[in-house]
C-alpha positions, 0 to 999 in steps of 0.5 A, spaced: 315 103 334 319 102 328 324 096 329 332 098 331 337 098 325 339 091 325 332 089 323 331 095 319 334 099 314 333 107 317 338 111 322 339 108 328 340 113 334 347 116 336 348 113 344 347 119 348 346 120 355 340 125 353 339 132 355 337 137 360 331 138 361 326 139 368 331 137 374 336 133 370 343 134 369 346 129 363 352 128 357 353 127 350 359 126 346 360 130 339 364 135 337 366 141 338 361 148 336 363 154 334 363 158 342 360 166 343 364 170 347 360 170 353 364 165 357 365 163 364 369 158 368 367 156 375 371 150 380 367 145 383 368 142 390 362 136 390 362 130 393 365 125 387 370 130 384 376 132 384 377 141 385 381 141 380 376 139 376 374 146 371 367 146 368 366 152 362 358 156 363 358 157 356 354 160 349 353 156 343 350 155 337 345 151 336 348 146 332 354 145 338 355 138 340 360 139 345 361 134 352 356 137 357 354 137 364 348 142 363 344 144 356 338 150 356 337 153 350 337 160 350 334 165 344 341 166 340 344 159 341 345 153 348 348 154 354 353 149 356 357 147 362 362 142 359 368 140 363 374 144 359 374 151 359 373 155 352 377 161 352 381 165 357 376 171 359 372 167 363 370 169 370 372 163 376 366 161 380 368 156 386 362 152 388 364 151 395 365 143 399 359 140 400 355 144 395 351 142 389 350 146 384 342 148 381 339 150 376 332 156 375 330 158 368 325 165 371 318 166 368 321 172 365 327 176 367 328 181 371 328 177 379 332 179 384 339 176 384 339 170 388 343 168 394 349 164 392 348 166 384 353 165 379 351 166 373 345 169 369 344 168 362 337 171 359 331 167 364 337 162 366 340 162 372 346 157 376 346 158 383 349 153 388 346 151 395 346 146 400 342 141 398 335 141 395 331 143 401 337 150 401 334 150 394 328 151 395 328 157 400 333 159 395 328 159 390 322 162 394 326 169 395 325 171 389 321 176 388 313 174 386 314 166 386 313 162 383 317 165 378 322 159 376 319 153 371 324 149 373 329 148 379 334 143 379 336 139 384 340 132 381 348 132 382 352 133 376 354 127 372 360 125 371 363 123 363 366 117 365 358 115 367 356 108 362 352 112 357 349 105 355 345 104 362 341 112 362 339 114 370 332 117 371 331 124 372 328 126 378 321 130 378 321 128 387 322 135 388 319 137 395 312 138 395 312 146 397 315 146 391 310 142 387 304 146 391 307 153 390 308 152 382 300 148 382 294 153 380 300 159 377 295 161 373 294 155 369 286 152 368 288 144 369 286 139 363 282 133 365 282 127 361 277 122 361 280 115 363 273 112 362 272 115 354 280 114 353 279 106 354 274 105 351 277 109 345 283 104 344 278 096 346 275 101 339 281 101 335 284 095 337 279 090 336 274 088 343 269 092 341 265 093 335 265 101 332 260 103 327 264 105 320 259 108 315 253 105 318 256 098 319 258 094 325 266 092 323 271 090 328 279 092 327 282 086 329 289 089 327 291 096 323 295 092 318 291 090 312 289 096 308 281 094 309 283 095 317 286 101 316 281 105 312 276 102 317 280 105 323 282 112 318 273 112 318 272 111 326 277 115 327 274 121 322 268 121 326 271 122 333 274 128 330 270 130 326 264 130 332 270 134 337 268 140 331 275 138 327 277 138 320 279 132 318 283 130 311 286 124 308 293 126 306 295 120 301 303 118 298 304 112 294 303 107 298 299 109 304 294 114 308 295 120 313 289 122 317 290 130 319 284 132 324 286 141 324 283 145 328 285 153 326 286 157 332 281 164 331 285 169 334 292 166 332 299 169 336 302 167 329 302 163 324 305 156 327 302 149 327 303 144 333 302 137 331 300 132 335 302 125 332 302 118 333 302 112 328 296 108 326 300 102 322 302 095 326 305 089 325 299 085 324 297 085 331 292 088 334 297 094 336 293 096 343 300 099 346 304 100 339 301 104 338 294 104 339 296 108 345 299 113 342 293 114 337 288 115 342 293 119 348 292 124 342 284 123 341 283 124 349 288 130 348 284 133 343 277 130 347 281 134 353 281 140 349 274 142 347 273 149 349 280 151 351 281 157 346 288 156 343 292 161 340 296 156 335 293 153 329 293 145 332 292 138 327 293 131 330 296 127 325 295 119 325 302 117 320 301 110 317 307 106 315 311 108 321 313 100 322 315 100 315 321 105 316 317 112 318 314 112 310 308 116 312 311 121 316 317 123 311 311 123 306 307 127 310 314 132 311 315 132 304 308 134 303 309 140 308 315 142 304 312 142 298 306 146 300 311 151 304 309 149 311 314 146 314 318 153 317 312 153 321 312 146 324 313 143 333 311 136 334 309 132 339 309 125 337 306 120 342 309 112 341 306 107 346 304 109 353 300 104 356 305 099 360 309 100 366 309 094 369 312 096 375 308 102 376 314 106 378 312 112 373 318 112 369 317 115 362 321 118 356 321 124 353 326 124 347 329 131 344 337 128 342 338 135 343 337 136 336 335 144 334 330 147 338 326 140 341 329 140 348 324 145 350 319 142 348 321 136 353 322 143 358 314 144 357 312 137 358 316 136 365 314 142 367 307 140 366 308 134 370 311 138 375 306 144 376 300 139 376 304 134 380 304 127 376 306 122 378 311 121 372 319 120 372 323 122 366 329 117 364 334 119 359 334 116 351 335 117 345 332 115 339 331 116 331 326 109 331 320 113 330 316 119 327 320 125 330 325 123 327 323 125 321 322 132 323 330 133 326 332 132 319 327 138 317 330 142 322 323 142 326 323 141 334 320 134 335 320 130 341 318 123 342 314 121 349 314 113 351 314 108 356 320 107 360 322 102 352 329 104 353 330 103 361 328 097 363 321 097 363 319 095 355 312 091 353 314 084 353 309 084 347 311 090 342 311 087 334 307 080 338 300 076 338 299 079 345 299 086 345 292 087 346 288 091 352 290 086 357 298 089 357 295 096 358 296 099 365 290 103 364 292 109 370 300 109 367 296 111 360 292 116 363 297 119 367 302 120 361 296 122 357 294 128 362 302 130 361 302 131 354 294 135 355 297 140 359 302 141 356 299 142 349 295 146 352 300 150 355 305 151 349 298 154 344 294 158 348 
């Protein structure tokens, strides 16, 4: 991950308290968007609020930035529900005392109402109950369950919660719910945690690894000897999994692309997996050895799947010196008319959690369409039961970024960095395999597997 703003001249992150995505409601600040006029308005009588306090259930477009309780993207723009009401012909919806208020996004439409729905717009329902066992019940009456993706189960937030100390965003849903969404069709996608250690002690410096028939130890990837000799290792990995692999080179540095085309395509879209193969001068196990190597034991896990998308895992160089390979590259798409067609998923640092409390990032910054992607990997975690929390951040210092400004959906999948749980070795002389949390990696690697495989086939 690249250094802050202070230490490099790139655009620090807007402070935002994130988004919603699987089981979380959040708030960010922003202006005012332009409002459709499909609009509703609903009281809350919750525990920590006042009745008359109004919430607004609204469509937006996608460009909307306005203060929130709860964001889903729909197909034409956002739905909000924000703390003023938009316009005066909305419906009032009264959340009765001692209720919560829930969210379901439904497989697809047409479900039976629910018990105590206030509101449905496309696949998206709000409904109250309860508390999250009500919820629950609520959720298996629809017809065919498990219709929902996901059900949510945390307390509004208010606006006056400090933006700077972002809360996690609960996956503790009751385990009927986890067992009812467990085996919905979907073929789970095993990662080979034995494989996946031995890969990152490879790129970063334990054990030896044979490059054009000669034994070389890549001590760091920041020289440039280091880095073509980790762009040859990383070649012949690929390479063997049956990808194409090339070298895409810009002024002052190399990307490495290994693509794999899918035979029968559902459109002519390319799902990048990223992370960046560069460091400071040190071995780089975690920053980001880990990310570089989460997606080569993704790429390993999917051998054999039949993907309906055109896939390329992409290993950015440059990244710590203010994301350069990853604009070249993004400037490169642009040139060769690729861009319109591009979703990433860039991985950075997966490999610490000291406390072993699970807790990740999956950073979109509500920017364009990004949050459904987050929506696709907490949903994996959910149907497969990993043992992951998501915690809310928002960042522009890594190679996602980039993609935002191309109007691309992109997230950023991290350890707990922004939470309270960074490695206390990031950019120093000790960021070696000893810091890696080796069950931790493989569980945020299993994440991102199934949901790669999810979004493309």
């Amino acid at each position: 991950m690249v250094e802050p703003q202070s230490h490099r001249k790139i655009p620090s992150a807007q402070q935002t308290a994130g988004m919603l995505a699987l089981l979380s409601f959040s708030l960010v600040t922003g202006s005012c968007g332009e409002l459709s006029n499909r609009t509703l308005s609903h009281r809350i009588h919750n525990r920590g609020y006042q009745s008359d306090n109004i919430l607004s259930a609204s469509v937006v477009s996608k460009s909307d930035k306005t203060p929130f309780y709860l964001r889903l993207p729909t197909n034409t723009g956002r739905l909000l529900v924000t703390d003023s009401v938009a316009t005066n012909s909305g419906t009032d919806l009264v959340i009765p005392a001692n209720k919560k208020l829930y969210s379901i996004e439904l497989v697809r439409s047409g479900a039976k109402q629910l018990r105590n729905e206030l509101y449905r717009e496309e696949r998206l329902v709000l409904f109250f109950a309860q508390d999250d066992q009500d919820a629950v019940q609520i959720v298996r009456l629809v017809e065919e369950f498990p219709h929902p993706l996901r059900v949510d189960t945390r307390e509004l937030k208010h606006p006056a919660d400090d933006l700077d100390n972002p809360t996690p965003s609960s996956l503790a849903l009751p385990e009927t719910v986890i067992d009812s969404l467990a085996g919905a069709g979907r073929v789970a996608i095993v990662i080979d945690a034995v494989r996946m250690r031995e890969d990152l002690e490879s790129l970063s410096g334990v054990r030896p690894v044979l490059v054009n028939g000669q034994s070389v130890t890549i001590s760091n990837r920041a020289t440039p000897a280091n880095k073509i000799n980790a762009r040859a290792w990383l070649r012949s990995n690929y390479e063997a999994l049956g990808f194409t692999v090339s070298e895409h080179k810009y002024a002052t540095g190399t990307n490495l692309i290994a693509e794999k085309r899918a035979e029968s395509p559902l459109d002519d879209q390319i799902f990048i997996v990223s992370g960046h193969l560069d460091t400071v001068n040190t071995a780089g196990a975690d920053d980001d050895g880990s990310g570089i190597i989460s997606g080569l034991s993704i790429a390993r896990s999917l051998v054999g799947v039949e993907l309906k998308r055109t896939i390329r895992f992409v290993a950015f160089d440059e990244e710590e010196k203010g994301l350069i390979g990853s604009a070249a590259y993004a400037t490169e798409l642009v040139r060769v008319g690729e861009i319109s067609k591009i979703s990433l998923f860039n991985i950075e640092m997966t490999g610490y959690d000291i406390d072993n409390d699970g807790r990740f990032h999956s950073i979109d910054c509500n920017e364009n369409s990004s949050a459904t992607l987050t929506t696709s990997l907490l949903s994996s975690i959910l149907s497969e039961g990993i043992k992951l929390i998501k915690v809310d951040a928002c960042t522009t210092r890594s190679d996602h970024a980039v993609f935002w400004n191309h109007n691309r959906p992109a997230i950023v999948m991290s350890q707990n960095f922004f939470g309270g749980d960074s490695n206390p070795c990031y950019h120093r002389t000790c960021d070696t395999v000893q810091s890696i949390n080796w069950e931790y990696m493989t569980k945020m690697t299993q994440a991102a597997a199934n949901a790669v495989a999810n979004i493309n086939r």
